[in-house]
N, C-alpha and C positions, 0 to 999 in steps of 0.2 A: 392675803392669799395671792400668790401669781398668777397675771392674769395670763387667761389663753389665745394661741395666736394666731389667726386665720388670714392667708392673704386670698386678694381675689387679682388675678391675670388678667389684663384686660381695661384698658382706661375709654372704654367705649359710651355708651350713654348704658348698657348695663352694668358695666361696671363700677360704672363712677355711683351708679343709683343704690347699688346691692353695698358699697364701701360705707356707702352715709347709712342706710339701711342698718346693717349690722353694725357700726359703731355706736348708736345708742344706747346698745343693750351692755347693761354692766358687768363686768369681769373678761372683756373682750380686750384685746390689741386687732386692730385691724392694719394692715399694710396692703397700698393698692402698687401693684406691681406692671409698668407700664413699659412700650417701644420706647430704646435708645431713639430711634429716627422720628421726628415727629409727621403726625399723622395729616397727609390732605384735607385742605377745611369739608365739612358735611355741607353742602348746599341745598342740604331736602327738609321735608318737614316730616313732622310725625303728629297722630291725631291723636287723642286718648280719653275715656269714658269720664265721668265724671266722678266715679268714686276713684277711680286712679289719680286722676288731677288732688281731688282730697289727698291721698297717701303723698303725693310731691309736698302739698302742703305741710304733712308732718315731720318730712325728712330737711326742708330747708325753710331757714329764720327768715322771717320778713320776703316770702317770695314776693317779687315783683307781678302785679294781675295784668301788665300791660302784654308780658314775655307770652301769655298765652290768648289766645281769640276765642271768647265762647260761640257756641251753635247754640241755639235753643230752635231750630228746623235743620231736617236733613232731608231731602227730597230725591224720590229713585224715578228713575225715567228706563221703559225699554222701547229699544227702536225696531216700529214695524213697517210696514211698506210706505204708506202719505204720510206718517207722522211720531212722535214721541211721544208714548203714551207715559204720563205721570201714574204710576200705579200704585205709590205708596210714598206717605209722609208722615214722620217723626214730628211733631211739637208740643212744644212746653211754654206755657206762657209764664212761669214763676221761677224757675229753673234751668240750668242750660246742659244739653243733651251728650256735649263733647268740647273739647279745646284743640286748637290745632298751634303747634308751637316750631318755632326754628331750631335745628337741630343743635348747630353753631352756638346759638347764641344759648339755649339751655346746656350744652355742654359747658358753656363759660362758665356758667354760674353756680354749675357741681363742682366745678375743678375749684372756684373761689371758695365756694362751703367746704370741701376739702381741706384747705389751707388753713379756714378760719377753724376746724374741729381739731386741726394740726393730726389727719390721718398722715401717717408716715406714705411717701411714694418713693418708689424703687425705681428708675430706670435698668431694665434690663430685656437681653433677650431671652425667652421660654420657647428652646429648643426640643427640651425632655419635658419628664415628669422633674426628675430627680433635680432639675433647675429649682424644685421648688422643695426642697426637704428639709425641715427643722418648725414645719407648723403642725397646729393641732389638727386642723383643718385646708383646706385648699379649694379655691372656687374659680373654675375657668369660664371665662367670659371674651372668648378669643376669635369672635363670629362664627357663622356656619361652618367653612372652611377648612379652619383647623387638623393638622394630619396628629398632632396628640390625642384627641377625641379617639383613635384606632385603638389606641390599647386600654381605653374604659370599656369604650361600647361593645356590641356582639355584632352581629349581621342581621336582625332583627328589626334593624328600622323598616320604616313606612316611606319609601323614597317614591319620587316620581319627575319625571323632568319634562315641566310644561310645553316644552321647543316655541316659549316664549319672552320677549323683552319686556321689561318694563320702565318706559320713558317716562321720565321724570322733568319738573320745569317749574320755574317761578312765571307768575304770570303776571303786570301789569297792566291795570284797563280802568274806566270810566264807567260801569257798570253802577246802578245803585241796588242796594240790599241786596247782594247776591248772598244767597243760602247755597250751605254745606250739599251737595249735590252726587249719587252717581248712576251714570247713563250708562245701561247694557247695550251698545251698540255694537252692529253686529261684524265691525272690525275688532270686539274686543271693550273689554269695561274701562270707561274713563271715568273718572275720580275728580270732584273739584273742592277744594276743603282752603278757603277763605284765612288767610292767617295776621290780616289786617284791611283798613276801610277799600284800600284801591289797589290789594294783591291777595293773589291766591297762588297756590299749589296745584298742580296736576298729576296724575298719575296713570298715564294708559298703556294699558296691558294688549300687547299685539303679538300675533305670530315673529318671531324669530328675523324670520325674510321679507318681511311687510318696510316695501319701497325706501332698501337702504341707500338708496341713490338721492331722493330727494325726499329725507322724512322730512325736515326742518321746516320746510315749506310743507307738506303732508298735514306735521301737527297744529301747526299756525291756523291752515284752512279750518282743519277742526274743530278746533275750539271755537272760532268764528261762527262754523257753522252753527254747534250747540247751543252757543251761545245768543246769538243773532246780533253781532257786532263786527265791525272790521278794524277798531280802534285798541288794540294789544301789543303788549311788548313781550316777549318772550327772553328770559335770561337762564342760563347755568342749567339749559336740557343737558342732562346725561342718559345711558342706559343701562339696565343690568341686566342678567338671566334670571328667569321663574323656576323655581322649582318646590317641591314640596318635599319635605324632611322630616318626621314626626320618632324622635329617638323612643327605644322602647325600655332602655338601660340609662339610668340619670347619673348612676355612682356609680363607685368601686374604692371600697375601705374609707376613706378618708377626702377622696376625690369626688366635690361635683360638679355636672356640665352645667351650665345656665346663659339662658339669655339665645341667641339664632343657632346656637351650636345645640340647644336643644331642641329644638323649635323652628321652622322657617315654612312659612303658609304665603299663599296667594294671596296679593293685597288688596282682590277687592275688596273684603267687607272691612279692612280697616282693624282686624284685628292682634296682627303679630306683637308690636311692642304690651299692646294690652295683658298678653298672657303673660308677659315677663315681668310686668309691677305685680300679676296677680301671683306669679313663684315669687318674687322677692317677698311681697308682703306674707307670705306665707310661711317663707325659710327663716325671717326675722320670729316669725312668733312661735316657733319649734325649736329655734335657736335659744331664743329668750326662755321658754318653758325648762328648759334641761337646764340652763345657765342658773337658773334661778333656782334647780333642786340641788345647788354644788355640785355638780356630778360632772367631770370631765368629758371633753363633746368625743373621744374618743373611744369610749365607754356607753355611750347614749346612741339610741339607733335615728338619731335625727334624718339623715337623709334618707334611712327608709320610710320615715312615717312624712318625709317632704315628697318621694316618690310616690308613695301610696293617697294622698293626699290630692296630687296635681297634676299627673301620669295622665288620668281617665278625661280631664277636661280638654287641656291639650290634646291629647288625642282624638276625642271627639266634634273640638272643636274644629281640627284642621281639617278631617274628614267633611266636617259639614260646611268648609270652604268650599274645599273643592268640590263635592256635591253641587254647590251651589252654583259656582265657574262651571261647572260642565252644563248644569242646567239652562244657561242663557249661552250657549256654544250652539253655533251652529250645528243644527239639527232639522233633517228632512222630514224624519221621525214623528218627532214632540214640537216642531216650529208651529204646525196648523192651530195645535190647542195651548200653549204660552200664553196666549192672547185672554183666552177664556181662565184659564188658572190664577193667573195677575188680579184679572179684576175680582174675583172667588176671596183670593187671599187679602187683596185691598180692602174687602167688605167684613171681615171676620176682625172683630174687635180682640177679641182674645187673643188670636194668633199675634195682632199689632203688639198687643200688652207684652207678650212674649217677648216678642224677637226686643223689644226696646230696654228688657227687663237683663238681657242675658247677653243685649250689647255693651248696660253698664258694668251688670255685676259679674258676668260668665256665668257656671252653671255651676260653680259652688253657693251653698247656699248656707 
């Protein structure tokens, strides 16, 4: 039987993920279709749940466990007037809670599984649609961005534009046992996420205009201050724009969007790349399902039963980001009682059980 042929656009970390992904599944050709010009190296990290860390495990042979940093503590701090109150903490003593990994260096090691699966890769540029015509299927994975996205989607998203940066940085220091950490302070949530013994990652999220004259020195203090050290090296700060994206449209016939181009949430709770192992692992087992009754994937309504499927979580989850972002946002309002609600929700076992339950698995169940 010939097999059927799906490319995915996009040599990013989803799409290098969703290529290995769906090349498992049998009666497939997969072709990853990438930039003539090669891409800036990624100097950032990415965190991910523990059940997603298991799915990398499935997708690539003999992962290396060094490429990733376990957590088994993750510890929230919000800043009030004399002090940082710890309000809430993750742990696991038999288990670990998250992994935090280099973007770079897991991308090397898709592109190598790549090679070793012998997925066919394309250099070219995806101008149109019609760049991509003679597959059964088509999966774009071409960041948020993307101006081809205009003619799947409707006007229907869920947009919002935070009129905020998010400053990013490798951190070395002399710290012992630093835990996965993040601090609502009240310039905005910083992020500390550990991705070896005597480096970490940062990530804080600030107003737009917040001291572009001297952040470098801004963020340095910072951390110092958080931290209560003055002995850090600071490497490869860059910034970006915040914004919030939640598509309400995933296809059209034979096209779908996946990965930030469907997707793109505020990073404090750590959860964007999260949602995109949980649509990959999803689209493989709806892919696999039809594959597996012979039924050509153009004939099978897979990606509506993958939008039906993965639509409402995404959705809800990004809402309950930003819910969340707006909740420790300066507020004249609600600042008085923060205080009193933090400690409420510290105290409530079940609410922990929750949120720790739906950090790993989301809220499919």
């Amino acid at each position: 039987m010939k097999k059927q042929r799906i490319c995915i656009a996009g040599d990013g970390l989803s799409g290098l993920m969703a290529a290995l992904a769906l090349n498992k599944i049998e009666g497939l050709e997969v072709h990853l279709i990438s930039k003539k010009n090669k891409h800036s190296k990624d100097k950032r990290t990415t965190a991910i749940s523990a059940t997603n860390h298991a799915f990398f495990n499935q997708m690539i042979d003999k992962l290396d466990k060094k490429l990733f940093w376990p957590s088994k503590k993750i510890d929230l701090f919000y800043e009030r007037k004399d002090q940082k109150m710890n309000f809430l903490n993750f742990d696991e003593d038999s288990k670990n809670l998250m992994y935090v990994f280099e973007n770079d260096k897991i991308k090397e090691i898709l592109n190598k599984e790549i090679k070793k699966k012998k997925i066919k890769t394309i250099q070219k540029s995806i101008n149109e649609l019609k760049d991509l015509d003679g597959y059964d299927m088509k999966i774009l994975c071409l960041g948020r961005s993307s101006k081809i996205y205009q003619s799947i989607v409707d006007k229907r998203s869920i947009n919002k534009d935070y009129k905020e940066i998010a400053i990013t940085g490798y951190v070395k220091h002399n710290l012992e046992n630093l835990n996965a950490a993040q601090y609502f302070l009240k310039d905005g949530p910083l992020a500390i996420l550990p991705f070896s013994k005597n480096n970490f990652s940062f990530v804080w999220s600030v107003d737009k205009d917040f001291s572009k004259k001297e952040i470098n020195l801004v963020v340095k203090s910072k951390i110092c201050e958080v931290l209560k050290t003055k002995k850090i090296q600071i490497t490869n700060q860059q910034s970006y724009p915040l914004i919030l994206n939640l598509k309400r449209t995933y296809y059209k016939n034979d096209i779908l969007i996946l990965g930030e181009g469907l997707h793109t949430v505020h990073p404090v709770a750590g959860q964007g790349f999260n949602l995109v192992i949980r649509d990959i692992n999803k689209l493989q087992e709806i892919i696999k399902y039809y594959t597996g009754l012979g039924m050509s994937l153009k004939s099978t309504p897979a990606l509506e039963d993958f939008t039906n499927n993965r639509k409402s979580e995404n959705i809800i989850t990004g809402i309950g980001i930003d819910l969340t972002h707006n909740f420790f946002k300066k507020n004249k309002l609600l600042d008085p009682f923060k205080e009193t609600i933090l400690k409420n929700f510290s105290k409530n076992n079940t609410l922990k059980k929750i949120s720790k339950f739906i950090s790993n698995q989301g809220l499919s169940i």
